[in-house]
N, C-alpha and C positions, 0 to 999 in steps of 0.2 A: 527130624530137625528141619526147621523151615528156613528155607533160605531169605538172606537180608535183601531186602528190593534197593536197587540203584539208586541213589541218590542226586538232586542235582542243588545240592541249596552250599556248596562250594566252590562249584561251577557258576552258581548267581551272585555271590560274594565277589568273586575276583572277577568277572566281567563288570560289577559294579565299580569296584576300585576302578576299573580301567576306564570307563564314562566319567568318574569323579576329575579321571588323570587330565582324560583329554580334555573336559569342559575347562579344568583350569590352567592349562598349558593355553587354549583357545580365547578366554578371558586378559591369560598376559600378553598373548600377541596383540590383540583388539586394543588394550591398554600404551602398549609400548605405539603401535600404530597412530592412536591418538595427542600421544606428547610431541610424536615425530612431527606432526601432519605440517605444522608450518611450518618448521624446519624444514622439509620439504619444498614447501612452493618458494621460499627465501632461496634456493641452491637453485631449484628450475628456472623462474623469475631473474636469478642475480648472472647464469650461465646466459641468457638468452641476450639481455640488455649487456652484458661485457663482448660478445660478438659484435653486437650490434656495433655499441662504440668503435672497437676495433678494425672491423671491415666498415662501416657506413661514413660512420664521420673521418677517424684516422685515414682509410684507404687500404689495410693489409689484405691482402687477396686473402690470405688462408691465416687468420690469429689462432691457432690451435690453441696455442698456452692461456689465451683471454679467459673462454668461460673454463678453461680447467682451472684457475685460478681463484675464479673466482668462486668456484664449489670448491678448491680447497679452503680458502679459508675463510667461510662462510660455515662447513661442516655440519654435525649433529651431536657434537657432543657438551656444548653449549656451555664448557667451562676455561675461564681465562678468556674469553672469544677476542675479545682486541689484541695483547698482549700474543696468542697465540696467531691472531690471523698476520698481524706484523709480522711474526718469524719467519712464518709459511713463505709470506709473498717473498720474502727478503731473499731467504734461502732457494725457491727455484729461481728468483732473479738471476740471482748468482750461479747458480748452478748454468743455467742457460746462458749468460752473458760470458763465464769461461771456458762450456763447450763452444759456445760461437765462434770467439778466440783463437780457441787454439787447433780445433778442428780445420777452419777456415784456413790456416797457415800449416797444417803438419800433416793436413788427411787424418785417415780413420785407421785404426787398426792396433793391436795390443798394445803396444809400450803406449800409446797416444791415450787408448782409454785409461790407462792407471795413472799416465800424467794429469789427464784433467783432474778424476776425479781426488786424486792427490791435491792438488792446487783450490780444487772449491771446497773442499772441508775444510784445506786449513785457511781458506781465505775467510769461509761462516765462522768456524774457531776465533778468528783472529776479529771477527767484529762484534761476536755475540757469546760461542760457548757453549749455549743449550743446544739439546740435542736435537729437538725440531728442523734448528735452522738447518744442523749439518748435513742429517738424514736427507732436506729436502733439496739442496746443494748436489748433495752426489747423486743423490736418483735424477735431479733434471740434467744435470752434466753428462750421464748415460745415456739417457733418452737422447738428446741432442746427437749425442757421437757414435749413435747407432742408428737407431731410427731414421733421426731427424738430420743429417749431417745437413748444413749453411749451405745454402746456393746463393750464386752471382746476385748482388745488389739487394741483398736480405740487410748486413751488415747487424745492426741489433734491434729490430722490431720486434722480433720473438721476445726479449726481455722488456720492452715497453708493454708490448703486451701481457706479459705475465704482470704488469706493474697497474695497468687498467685493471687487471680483473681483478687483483687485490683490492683497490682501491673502488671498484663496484659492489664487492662482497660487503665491505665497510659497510658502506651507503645503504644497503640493502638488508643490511642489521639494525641498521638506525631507522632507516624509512616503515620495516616492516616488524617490527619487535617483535621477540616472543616476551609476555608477562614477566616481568623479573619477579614477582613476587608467587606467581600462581606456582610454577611449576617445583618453587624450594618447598611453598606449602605441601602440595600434593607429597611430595617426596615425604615431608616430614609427618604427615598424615599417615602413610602406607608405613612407615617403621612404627608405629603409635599401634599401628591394626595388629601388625602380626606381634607386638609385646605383648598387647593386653590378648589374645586369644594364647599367646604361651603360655602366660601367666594363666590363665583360666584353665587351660587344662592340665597345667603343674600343679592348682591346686588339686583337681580332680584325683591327678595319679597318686596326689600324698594321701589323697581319703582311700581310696581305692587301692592302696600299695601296690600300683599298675608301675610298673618302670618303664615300660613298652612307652605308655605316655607321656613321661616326663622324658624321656631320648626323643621321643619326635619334637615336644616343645622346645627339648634344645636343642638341637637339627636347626629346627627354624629358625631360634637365636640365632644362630650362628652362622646362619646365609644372608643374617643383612649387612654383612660390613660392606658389601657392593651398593645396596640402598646409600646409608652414610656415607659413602665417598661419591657416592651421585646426589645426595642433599649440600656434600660441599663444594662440588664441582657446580650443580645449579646457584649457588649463593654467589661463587664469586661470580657467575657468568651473566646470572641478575646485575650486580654492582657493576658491573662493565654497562650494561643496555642502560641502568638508571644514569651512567653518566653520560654516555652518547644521544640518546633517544630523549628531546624534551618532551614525549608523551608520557615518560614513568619519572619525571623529577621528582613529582612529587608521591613518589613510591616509597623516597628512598628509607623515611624515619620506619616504615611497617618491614623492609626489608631487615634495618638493621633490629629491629625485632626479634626476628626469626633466626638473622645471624647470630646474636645471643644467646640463642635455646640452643643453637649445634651441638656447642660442647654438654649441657646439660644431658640433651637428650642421647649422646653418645655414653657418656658415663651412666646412664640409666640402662640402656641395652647391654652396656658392660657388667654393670650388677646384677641385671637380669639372668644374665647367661651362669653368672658365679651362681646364683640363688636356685636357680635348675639343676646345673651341674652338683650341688651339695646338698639338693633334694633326693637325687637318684641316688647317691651315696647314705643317704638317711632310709631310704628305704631296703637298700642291698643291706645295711647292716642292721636292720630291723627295729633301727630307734625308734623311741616312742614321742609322739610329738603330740603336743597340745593340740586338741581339733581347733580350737579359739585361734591358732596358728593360721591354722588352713582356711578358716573364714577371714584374716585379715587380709592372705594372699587374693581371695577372688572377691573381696572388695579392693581390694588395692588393681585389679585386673577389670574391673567397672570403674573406679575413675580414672585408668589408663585411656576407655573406652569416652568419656568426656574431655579429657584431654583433649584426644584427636579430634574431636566435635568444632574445641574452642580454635584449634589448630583453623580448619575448615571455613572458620566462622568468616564473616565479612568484616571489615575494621571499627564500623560502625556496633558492633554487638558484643557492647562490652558484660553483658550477662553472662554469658558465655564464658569468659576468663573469669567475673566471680564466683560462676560454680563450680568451674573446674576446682578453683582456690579451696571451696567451701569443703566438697567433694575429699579433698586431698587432706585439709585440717583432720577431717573427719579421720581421716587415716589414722595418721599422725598419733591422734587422741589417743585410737585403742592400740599401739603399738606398746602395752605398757610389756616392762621386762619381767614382771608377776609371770608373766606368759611358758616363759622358760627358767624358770626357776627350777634346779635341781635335773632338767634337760640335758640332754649330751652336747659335744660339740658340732656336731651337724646339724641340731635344731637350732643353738647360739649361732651359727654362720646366717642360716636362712632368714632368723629374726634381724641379724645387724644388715641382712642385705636387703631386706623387706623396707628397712626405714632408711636405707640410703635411697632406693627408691624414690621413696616418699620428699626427698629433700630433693633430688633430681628434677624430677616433672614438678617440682612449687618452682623451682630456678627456672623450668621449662616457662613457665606461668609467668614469670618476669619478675620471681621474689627473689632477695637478696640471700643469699647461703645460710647466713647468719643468723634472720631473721626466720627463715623454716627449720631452721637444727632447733631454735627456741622452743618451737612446738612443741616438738618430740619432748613423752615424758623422761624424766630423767632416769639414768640407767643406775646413777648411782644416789642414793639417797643423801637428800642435804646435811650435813651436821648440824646447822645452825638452825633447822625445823622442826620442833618439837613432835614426838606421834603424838597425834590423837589420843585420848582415855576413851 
């Protein structure tokens, strides 16, 4: 009997997966790295000129709170950024202004710190409410009554200075913008990518009654609700910059654009994920589905891949929205219900989620709801239309 010689061709398999892992682990860092980038030098740039103010022109020997102020509320998370950087400043103000307080007059020590930080919560409570402000109220009221305790002839410069570097951070979002429009695109782009390659290899697994594949396409579904709450966090934080920054005034009508496709393109990644989900169940339970099905899925997953194109496109290329539209009609057309006729109910879910789809990304496109449901041929036949001889 001859012996089986050693094999290495699944030893080259799983070292491959693990090149594929880290290229694209190294891809999203380089990516996240690049949306940061300016958000970056705005918090370097916004800390260095709130010192400055602070100690140069003011006079405080040591402004600690300036440029920490003004990198807090300057940040990188780029959503609400006024509204939030207001709380920020408000809240260590405060924080700092009733450590000064009461530290000043009572010393340091247990019962002192639960006095203050009692007293600045409920003082940010009592002027605001949200949670930002209070959180940042009692952490500056600790630092103060720990750290920091008030020496002789301080009195409240620490809290003016927390009040500079808010009020530099401002400036320094307005002076140095990030693109209100670029960054919701790109967002809305990257959920565009990973729909249409789901869709593409959900229609795969349905030819290939793979389930392995339609679980990973929906896996990925279902890891962009972080994208989308970072497409609506970039939206409002755009709408902030377009109103402070006269460099993106006139930004604002291509913003509210894209503002409008939010909810679109959230209820598309939502039927998406339904139409996976009841793919995998169509094939655990061995239904039979029209292949005409699965060709409509991976066209429907090519003009997802246009979509994102038009998404991308620059404001001046309106061809780009037409073909997306054209692309999508096209859908539409061959959505007919002949398709699932006599079909199970797993194949009926996929087909009704395939042409809500198709009404999503035309809404995404800037069509009215009403006007892309017309498309769609009718599921249920007219009375009033004679058949053919």
């Amino acid at each position: 009997m001859t012996a089986r010689r050693p094999t290495t061709r699944g030893f080259d398999a799983g070292a491959r997966v693990v090149r594929e892992s880290g290229k694209k682990r190294l891809r999203g860092s380089w990516a996240r790295l690049r949306l940061s980038a300016l958000p970056i030098v705005q918090c370097s740039l916004g800390a260095a000129l709130a010192w400055f103010v602070a100690h140069t022109v003011i006079g405080h020997p040591q402004p600690f709170f300036a440029p920490t102020a003004a990198v807090v509320s300057i940040g990188i998370s780029f959503g609400a950024r006024l509204k939030r950087s207001v709380e920020l400043v408000v809240g260590v103000a405060v924080g700092i202004g009733i450590g000064d307080l009461f530290i000043s007059n009572a010393g340091t020590g247990v019962w002192q710190i639960a006095l203050v930080v009692a007293v600045a919560m409920a003082l940010a409570v009592f002027l605001d409410g949200g949670s930002i402000i209070t959180i940042q109220a009692a952490g500056s009221a600790v630092l103060v009554a720990t750290l920091l305790p008030p020496t002789a002839g301080v009195g409240f410069s620490r809290m003016i200075d927390a009040l500079v570097g808010g009020l530099v951070g401002v400036v320094m979002v307005a002076a140095i913008p990030l693109h209100p429009v670029r960054r919701a695109r790109d967002h809305a782009a990257d959920i565009l990518a990973v729909m249409g390659t789901a869709l593409s290899e959900g229609a795969d697994g349905l030819l290939e009654q793979d389930q392995d594949k339609i679980r990973k396409s929906l896996s990925e579904m279902r890891a962009t609700q972080p994208q989308i709450d970072a497409l609506r966090s970039s939206l409002e934080g755009g709408r902030e910059i377009s109103r402070i920054s006269p460099l993106y005034w006139n930004s604002r009508a291509r913003l509210e654009r894209i503002r409008s496709a939010a909810d679109p393109l959230d209820n598309a990644v939502r039927n998406t994920r339904v139409l996976l989900r009841r793919s995998l169940t169509l094939v655990n339970d061995d239904e039979i589905l029209d292949p005409r099905v699965i060709d409509e899925v991976e066209r429907l997953a090519d003009a997802v891949d246009v979509v994102r194109r038009m998404m991308l496109a620059d404001p001046g290329e309106q061809p780009d929205r037409a073909e997306a539209a054209r692309v999508l009609r096209s859908v539409a057309k061959g959505a007919r219900p002949e398709l699932v006729a006599g079909a199970g109910l797993s194949a009926h879910v996929v087909f009704a989620q395939l042409r809500s789809i198709v009404v999503d990304l035309m809404q995404v496109c800037g069509m009215k709801r009403i006007s892309a449901m017309a498309l769609l041929p009718p599921t249920v036949p007219n009375p009033h239309v004679r058949p053919e001889e």
